[in-house]
SEMAR-186883 format. One record per residue (C-alpha): residue in three letters; x, y, z. Coordinates in nm, 3 decimals. Layout:
BEGIN
   code         u         v         w
    ALA         X         Y         Z
...
***
This chain:
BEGIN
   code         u         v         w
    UNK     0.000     0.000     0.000
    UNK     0.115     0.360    -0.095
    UNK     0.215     0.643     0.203
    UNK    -0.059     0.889     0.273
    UNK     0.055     1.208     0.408
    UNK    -0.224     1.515     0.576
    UNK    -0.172     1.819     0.760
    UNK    -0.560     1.796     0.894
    UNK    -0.528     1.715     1.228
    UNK    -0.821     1.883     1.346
    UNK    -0.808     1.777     1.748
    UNK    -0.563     1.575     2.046
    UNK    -0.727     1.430     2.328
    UNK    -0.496     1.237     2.539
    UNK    -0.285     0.959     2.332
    UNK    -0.513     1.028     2.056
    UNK    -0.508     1.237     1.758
    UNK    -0.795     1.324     1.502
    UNK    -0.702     1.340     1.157
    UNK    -0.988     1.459     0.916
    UNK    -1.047     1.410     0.533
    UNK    -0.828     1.125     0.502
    UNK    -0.885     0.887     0.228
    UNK    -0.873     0.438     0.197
    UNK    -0.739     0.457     0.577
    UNK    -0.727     0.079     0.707
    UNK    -0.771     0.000     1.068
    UNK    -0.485    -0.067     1.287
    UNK    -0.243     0.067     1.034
    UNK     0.112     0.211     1.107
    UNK     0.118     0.601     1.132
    UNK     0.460     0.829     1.148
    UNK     0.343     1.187     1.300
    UNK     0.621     1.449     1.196
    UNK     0.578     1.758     1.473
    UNK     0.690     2.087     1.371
    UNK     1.043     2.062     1.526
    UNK     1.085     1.750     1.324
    UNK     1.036     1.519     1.583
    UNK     0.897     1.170     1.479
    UNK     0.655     0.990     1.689
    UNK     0.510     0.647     1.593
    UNK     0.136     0.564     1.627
    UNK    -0.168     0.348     1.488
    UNK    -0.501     0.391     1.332
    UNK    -0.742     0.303     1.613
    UNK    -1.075     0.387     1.453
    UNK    -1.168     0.534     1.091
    UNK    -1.490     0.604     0.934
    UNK    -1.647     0.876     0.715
    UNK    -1.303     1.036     0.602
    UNK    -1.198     1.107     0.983
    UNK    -0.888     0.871     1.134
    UNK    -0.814     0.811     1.525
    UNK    -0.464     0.754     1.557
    UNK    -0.315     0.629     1.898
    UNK     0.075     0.773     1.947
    UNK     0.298     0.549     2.120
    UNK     0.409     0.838     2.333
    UNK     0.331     1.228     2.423
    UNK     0.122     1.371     2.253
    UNK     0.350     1.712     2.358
    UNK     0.413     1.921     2.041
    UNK     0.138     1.781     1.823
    UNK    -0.088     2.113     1.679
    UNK    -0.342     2.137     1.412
    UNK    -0.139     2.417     1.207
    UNK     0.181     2.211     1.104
    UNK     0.203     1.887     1.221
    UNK     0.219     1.609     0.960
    UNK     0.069     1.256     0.975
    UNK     0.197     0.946     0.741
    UNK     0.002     0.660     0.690
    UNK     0.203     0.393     0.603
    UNK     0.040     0.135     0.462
    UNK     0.085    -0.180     0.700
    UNK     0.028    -0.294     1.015
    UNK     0.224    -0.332     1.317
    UNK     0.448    -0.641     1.325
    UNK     0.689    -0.807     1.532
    UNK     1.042    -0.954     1.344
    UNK     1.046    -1.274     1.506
    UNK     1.329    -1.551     1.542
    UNK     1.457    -1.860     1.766
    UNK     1.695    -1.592     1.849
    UNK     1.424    -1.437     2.018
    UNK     1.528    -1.658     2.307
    UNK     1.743    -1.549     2.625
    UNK     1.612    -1.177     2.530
    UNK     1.462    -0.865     2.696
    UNK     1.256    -0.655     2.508
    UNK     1.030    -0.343     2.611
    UNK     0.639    -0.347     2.522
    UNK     0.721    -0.249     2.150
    UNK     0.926    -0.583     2.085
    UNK     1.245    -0.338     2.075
    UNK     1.521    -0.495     2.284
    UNK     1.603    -0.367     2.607
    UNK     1.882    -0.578     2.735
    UNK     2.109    -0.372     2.488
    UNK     2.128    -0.650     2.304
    UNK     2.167    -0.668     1.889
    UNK     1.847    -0.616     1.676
    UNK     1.681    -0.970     1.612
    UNK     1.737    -1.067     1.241
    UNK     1.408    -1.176     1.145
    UNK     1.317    -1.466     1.001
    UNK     0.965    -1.343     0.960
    UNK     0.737    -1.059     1.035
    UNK     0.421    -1.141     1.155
    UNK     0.118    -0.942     1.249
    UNK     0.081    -0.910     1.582
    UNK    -0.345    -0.865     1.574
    UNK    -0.350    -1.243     1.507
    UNK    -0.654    -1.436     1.524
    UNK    -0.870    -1.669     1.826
    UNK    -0.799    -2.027     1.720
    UNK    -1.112    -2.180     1.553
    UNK    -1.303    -2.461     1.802
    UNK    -1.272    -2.705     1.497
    UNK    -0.896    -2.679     1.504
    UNK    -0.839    -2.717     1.845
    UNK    -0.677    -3.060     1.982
    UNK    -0.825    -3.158     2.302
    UNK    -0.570    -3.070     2.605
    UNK    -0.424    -3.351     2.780
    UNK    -0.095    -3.337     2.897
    UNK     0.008    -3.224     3.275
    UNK     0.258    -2.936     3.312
    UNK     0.439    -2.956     3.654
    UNK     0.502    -2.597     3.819
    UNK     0.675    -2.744     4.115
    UNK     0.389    -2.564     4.348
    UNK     0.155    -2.819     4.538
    UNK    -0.148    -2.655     4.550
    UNK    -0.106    -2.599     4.180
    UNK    -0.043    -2.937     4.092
    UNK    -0.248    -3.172     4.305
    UNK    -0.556    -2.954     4.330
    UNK    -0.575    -2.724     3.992
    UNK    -0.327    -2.853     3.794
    UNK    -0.231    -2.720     3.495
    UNK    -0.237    -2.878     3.098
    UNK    -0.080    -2.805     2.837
    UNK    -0.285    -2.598     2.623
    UNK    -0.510    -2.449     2.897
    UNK    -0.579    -2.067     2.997
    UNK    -0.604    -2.036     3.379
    UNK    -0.577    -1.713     3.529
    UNK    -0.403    -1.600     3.899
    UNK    -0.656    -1.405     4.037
    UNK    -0.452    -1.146     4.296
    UNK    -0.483    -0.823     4.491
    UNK    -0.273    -0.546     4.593
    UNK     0.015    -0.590     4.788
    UNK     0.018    -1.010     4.735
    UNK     0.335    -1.201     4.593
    UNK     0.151    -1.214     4.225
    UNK     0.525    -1.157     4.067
    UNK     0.692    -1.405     4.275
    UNK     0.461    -1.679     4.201
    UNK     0.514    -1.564     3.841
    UNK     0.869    -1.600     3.822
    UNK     0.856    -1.949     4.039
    UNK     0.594    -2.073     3.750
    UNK     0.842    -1.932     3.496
    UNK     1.143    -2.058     3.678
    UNK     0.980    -2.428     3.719
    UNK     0.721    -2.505     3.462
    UNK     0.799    -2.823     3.239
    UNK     0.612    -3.074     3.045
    UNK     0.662    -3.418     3.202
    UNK     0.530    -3.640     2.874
    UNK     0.796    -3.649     2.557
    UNK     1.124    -3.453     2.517
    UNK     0.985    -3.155     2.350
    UNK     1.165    -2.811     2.391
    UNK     0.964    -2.612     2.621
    UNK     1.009    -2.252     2.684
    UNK     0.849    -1.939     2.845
    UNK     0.716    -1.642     2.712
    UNK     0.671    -1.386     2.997
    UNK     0.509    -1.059     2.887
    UNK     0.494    -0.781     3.222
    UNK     0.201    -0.552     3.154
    UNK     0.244    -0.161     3.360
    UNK     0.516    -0.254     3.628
    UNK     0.733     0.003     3.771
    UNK     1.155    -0.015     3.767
    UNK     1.186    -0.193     4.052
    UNK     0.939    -0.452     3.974
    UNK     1.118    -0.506     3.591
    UNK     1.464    -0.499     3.773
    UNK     1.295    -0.771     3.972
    UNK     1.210    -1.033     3.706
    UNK     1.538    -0.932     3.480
    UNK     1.747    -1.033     3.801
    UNK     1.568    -1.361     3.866
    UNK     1.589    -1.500     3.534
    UNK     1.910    -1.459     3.472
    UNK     2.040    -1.562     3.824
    UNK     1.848    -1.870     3.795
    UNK     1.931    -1.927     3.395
    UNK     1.561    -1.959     3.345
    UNK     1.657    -1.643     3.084
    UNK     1.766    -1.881     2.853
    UNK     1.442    -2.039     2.786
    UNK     1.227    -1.755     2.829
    UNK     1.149    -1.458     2.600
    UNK     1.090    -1.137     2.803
    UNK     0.827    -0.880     2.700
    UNK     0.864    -0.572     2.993
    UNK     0.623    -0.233     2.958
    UNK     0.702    -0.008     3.208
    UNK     0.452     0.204     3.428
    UNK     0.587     0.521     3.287
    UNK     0.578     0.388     2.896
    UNK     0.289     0.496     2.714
    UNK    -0.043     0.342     2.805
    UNK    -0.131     0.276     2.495
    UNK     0.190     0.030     2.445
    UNK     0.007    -0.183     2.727
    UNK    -0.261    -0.306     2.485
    UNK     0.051    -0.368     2.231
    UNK     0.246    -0.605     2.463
    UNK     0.031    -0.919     2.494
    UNK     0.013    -0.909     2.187
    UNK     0.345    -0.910     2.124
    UNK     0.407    -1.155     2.351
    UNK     0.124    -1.395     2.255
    UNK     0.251    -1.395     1.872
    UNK     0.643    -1.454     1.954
    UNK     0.435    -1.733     2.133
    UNK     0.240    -1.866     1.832
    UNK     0.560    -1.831     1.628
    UNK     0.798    -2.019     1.850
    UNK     0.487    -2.252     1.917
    UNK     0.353    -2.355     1.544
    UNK     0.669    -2.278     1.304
    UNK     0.943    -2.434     1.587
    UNK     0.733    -2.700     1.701
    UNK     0.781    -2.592     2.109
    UNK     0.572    -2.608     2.411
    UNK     0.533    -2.242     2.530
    UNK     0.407    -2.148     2.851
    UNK     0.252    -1.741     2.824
    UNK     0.258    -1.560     3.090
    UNK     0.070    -1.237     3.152
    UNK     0.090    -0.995     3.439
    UNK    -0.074    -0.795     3.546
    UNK    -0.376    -0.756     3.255
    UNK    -0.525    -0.533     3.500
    UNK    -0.315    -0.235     3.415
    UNK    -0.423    -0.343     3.092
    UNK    -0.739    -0.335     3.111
    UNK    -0.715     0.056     3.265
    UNK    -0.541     0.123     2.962
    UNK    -0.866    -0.016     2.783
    UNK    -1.059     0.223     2.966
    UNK    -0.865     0.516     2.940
    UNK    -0.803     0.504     2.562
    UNK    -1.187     0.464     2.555
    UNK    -1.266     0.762     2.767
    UNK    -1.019     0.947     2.537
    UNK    -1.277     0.864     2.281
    UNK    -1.541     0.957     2.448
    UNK    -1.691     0.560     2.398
    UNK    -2.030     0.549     2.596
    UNK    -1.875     0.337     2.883
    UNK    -2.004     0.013     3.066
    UNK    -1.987    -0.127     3.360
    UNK    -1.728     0.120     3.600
    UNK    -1.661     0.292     3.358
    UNK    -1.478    -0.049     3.149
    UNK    -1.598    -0.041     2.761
    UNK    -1.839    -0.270     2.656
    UNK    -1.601    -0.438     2.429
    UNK    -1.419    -0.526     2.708
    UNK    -1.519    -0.907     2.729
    UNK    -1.444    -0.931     2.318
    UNK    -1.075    -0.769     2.376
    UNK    -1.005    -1.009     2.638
    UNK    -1.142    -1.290     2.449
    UNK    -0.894    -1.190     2.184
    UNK    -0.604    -1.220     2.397
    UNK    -0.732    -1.560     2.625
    UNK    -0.837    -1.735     2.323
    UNK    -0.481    -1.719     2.126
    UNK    -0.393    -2.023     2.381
    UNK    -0.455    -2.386     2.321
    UNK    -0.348    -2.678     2.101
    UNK    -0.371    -2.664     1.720
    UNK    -0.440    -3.018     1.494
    UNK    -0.161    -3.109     1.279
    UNK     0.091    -2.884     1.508
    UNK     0.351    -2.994     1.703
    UNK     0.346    -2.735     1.945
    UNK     0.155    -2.585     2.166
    UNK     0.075    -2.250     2.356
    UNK    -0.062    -2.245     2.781
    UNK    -0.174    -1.941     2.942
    UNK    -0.115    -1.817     3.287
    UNK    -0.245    -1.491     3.278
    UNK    -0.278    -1.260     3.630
    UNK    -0.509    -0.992     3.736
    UNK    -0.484    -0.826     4.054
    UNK    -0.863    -0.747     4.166
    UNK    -0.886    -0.408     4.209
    UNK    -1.040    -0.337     4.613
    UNK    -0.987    -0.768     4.628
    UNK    -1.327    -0.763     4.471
    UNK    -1.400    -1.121     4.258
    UNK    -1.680    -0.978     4.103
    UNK    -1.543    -0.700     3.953
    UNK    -1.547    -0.662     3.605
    UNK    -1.189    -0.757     3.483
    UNK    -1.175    -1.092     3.661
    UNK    -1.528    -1.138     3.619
    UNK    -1.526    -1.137     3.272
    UNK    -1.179    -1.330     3.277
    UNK    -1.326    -1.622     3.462
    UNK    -1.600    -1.654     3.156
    UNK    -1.402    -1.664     2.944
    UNK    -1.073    -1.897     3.057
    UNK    -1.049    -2.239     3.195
    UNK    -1.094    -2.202     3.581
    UNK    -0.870    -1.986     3.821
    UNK    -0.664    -1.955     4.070
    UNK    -0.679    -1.758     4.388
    UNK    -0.461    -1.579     4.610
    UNK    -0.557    -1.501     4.976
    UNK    -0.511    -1.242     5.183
    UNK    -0.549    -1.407     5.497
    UNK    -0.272    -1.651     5.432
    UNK    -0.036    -1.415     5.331
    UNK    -0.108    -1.231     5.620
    UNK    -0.003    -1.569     5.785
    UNK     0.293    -1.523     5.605
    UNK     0.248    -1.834     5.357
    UNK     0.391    -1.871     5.050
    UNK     0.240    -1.940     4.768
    UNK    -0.115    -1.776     4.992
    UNK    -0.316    -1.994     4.731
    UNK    -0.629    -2.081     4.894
    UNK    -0.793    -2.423     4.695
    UNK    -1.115    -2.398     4.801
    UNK    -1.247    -2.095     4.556
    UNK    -0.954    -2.207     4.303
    UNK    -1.037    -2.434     4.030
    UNK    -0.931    -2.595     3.693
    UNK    -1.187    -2.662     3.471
    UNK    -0.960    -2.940     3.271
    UNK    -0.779    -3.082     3.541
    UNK    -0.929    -3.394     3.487
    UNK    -0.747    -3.414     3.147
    UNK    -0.376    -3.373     3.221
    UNK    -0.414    -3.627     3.562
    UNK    -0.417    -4.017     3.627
    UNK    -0.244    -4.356     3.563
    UNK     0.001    -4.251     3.311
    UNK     0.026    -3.860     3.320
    UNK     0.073    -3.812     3.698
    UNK    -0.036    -4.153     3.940
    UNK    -0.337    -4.332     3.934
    UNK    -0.442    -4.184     4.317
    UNK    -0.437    -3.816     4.200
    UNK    -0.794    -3.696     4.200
    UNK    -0.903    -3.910     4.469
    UNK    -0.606    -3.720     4.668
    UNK    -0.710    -3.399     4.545
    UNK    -1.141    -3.441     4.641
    UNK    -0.975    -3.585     5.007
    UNK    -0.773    -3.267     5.081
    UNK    -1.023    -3.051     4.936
    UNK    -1.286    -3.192     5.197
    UNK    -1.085    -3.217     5.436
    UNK    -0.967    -2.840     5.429
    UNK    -1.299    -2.717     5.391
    UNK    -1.427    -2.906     5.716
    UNK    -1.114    -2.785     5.904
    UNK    -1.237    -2.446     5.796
    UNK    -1.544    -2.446     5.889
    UNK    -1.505    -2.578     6.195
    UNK    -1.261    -2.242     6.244
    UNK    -1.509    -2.075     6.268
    UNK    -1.737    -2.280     6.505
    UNK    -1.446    -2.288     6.741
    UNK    -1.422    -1.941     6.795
    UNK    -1.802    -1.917     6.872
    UNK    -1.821    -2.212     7.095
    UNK    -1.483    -2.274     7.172
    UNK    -1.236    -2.551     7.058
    UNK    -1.345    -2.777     7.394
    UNK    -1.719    -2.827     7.297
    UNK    -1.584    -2.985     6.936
    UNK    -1.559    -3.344     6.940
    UNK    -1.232    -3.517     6.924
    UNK    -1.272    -3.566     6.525
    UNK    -1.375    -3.214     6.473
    UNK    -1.029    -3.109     6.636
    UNK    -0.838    -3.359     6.388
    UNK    -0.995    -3.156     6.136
    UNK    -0.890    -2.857     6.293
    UNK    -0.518    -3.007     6.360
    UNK    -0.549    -3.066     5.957
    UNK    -0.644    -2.715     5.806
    UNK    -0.375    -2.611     6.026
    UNK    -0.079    -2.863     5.912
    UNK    -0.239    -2.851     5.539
    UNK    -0.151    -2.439     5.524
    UNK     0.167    -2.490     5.693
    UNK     0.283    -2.774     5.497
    UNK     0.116    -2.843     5.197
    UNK     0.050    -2.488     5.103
    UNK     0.368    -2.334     5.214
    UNK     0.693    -2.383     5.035
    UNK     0.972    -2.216     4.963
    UNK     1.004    -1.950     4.673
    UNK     1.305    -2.181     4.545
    UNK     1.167    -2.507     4.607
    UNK     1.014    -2.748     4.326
    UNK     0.854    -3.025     4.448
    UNK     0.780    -3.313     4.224
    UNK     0.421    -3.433     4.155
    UNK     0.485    -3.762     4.309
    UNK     0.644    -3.559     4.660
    UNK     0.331    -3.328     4.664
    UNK     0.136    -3.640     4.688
    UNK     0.305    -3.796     4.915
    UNK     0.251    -3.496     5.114
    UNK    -0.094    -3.487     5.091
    UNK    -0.093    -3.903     5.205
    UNK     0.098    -3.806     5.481
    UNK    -0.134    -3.533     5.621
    UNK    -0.499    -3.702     5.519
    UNK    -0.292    -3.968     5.774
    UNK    -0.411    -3.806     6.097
    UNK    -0.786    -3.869     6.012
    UNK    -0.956    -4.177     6.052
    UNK    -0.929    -4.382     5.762
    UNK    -1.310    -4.414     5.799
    UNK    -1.315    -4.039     5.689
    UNK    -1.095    -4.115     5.375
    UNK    -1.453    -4.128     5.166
    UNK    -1.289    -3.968     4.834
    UNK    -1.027    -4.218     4.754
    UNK    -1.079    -4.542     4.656
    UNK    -0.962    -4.832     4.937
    UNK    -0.722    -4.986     4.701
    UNK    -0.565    -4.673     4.704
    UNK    -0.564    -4.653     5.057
    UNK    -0.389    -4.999     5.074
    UNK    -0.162    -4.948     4.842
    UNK     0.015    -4.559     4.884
    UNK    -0.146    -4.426     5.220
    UNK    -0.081    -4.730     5.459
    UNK     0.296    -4.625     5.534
    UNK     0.203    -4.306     5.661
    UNK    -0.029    -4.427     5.934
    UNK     0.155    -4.468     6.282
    UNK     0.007    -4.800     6.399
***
């Protein structure tokens, strides 16, 4: 497509600029606005209809007037140069590096808008990824091709659970390269600092492509980076054959940058304020995950949201939870406990956890293990909170083995170390070991051959 070049910009609001009388404008395209000192800022074609263009600049809009500035249209659409090389790299929100670091020599280009995978071409997920986290793994594990979001609030360990997932995460089943894609959506210096020092201190840099937008970057470059992300994914994924795991943090600030672009244009807004798009963007980023027939690889989502006021029903991981496989939940209360990872089961879930678990993937007692701590937990919690009414003495002496559980199940089981990967087959041995201070007359959920065969040499006799 040719260059287009006006000198109507008629208004700026915000990021955005309005451009009138502009002609065969396509959405999404490339723009280069020339200020009257020279200055050359890039930006995009967010809307166009009836001769007038809305261009989003990845930057200040400082400078930009209606008298002389200049906007180019340039004919294509944003891409990312892509590469194996991609690997071991830092690069900001843009895809440019920031580990000062060569330029990637592409071996493609490839737009980054992408497309949702169609239902008919998806391959059924089946294949267990271990993150080395129990409560992950033995109560909402994790398969390979599945989007399950961390659902977070302010002031929780959301980025060191990211970086343990990142750190840990493999594919038991078949020899297949595996690598990370980590895309960091609105953190400040100290937070990117953070995650560059922890991959490469661990080496987990060398198997992970880094995608870091800053707090003070331009907003709009937030609703830029998972996409950039998701389609060095897709290409390391479908044209390298590799098992890459996404993940996305925190997709609230991007979904304030959704909101704020919006307001800029004056969009009639929806629920607080959120567009009413909202639920379609996100399904457009979620839905880029999963397994595709006739491909080798595959792509897995973690993606996490801190809830803004703690709220589950807000909008951003209310929508999120429609639209991805399950979730997982972070808890205040625990980490006020000071446990780590303070992921409470009990409002957690994974939707296809039955898929990637049993005889062959992980051991044939997993989901019976799983329902029996579940129970268990929930009892112990309940009957928290009927101790403190009536006191622990009026309980009976199996209520307070329940109690004695939720307590050693958040202190051992849930609790680890931020360095510590535990093996599927530990984490159930775990769990054996604590369902061992009930009766085995309470032991409901798993079957008795079960019982015989992996929970007998736990039990004191």
């Amino acid at each position: 497509m040719a260059i287009k070049e006006y000198q109507t910009v008629t208004d700026v609001a915000g990021p955005l600029v309005f451009v009138d009388r502009v002609e065969a404008i396509g959405y999404n395209e490339l723009v280069e606005v020339i200020l009257p000192n020279g200055e050359r800022r890039k930006g995009q074609v967010l809307d166009t209809a009836k001769g007038r263009a809305v261009v989003q600049i990845f930057g200040s809009t400082t400078g930009v007037d209606t008298q002389h500035t200049r906007v180019r249209f340039l004919g294509e659409t944003m891409r990312i140069s892509v590469s194996d090389e991609m690997l071991g790299r830092v690069f900001n929100g843009l895809g440019e590096p920031r580990d000062n670091g060569p330029t990637i020599i592409a071996d493609e280009k490839i737009d980054i808008i992408g497309s949702s995978i169609n239902p008919t071409a998806r391959r059924k997920p089946e294949d267990f990824i271990q993150t080395g986290i129990s409560t992950i793994d033995v109560m909402n594990t994790l398969v390979r091709g599945q989007k399950l979001p961390i659902f977070s609030g302010a002031g929780m360990p959301h980025n060191d659970v990211a970086v343990q997932i990142a750190r840990q995460a493999k594919v038991l089943k078949g020899t297949d390269k595996f690598a990370v894609v980590f895309a960091a959506i609105g953190i400040t210096h100290e937070e990117a600092a953070f995650f560059m020092r922890d991959f490469e201190m661990t080496g987990a840099l060398e198997r992970a492509v880094l995608f870091l937008n800053l707090a003070d970057d331009p907003s709009v470059e937030r609703l830029i980076t998972p996409r950039m992300a998701l389609t060095t994914a897709e290409y390391l994924a479908y044209e390298k054959d590799m098992h890459i795991l996404v993940i996305l943090t925190d997709m609230t600030n991007y979904c304030e940058s959704l909101r704020e672009i919006a307001g800029a244009r004056e969009e009639v807004p929806g629920r607080r304020g959120y567009p009413g798009y909202m639920y379609t963007d996100l399904a457009s980023i979620y839905e880029r995950a999963g397994i595709v027939k006739g491909k080798k690889g595959s792509i897995t989502q973690l993606s996490i949201l801190s809830m803004p006021g703690g709220d589950i029903t807000h909008p951003i991981p209310d929508l999120t939870g429609y639209i991805t496989e399950g979730q997982i939940v972070l808890n205040n209360d625990l980490h006020r406990k000071g446990i780590f990872p303070p992921i409470d089961v009990l409002p957690s879930l994974s939707r296809l956890m039955n898929l990637g678990i049993g005889g062959e993937k992980t051991r044939e007692d997993h989901r019976g293990v799983a329902d029996q701590l579940y129970a268990a937990y929930a009892t112990g919690r309940d009957l928290r909170s009927l101790s403190a009414v009536v006191g622990e003495e009026a309980l009976t002496e199996n209520d307070r083995k329940y109690l004695k559980f939720a307590d050693a199940f958040e202190n051992r089981f849930v609790r680890q170390g931020k360095h510590e990967n535990r093996e599927i087959h530990q984490s159930l041995d775990l769990g054996w070991e604590l369902l061992s201070g009930l009766p085995e007359t309470e032991l409901k959920r798993i079957k008795k051959d079960y019982i015989a065969k992996y929970g007998k040499r736990f039990r004191k006799e």
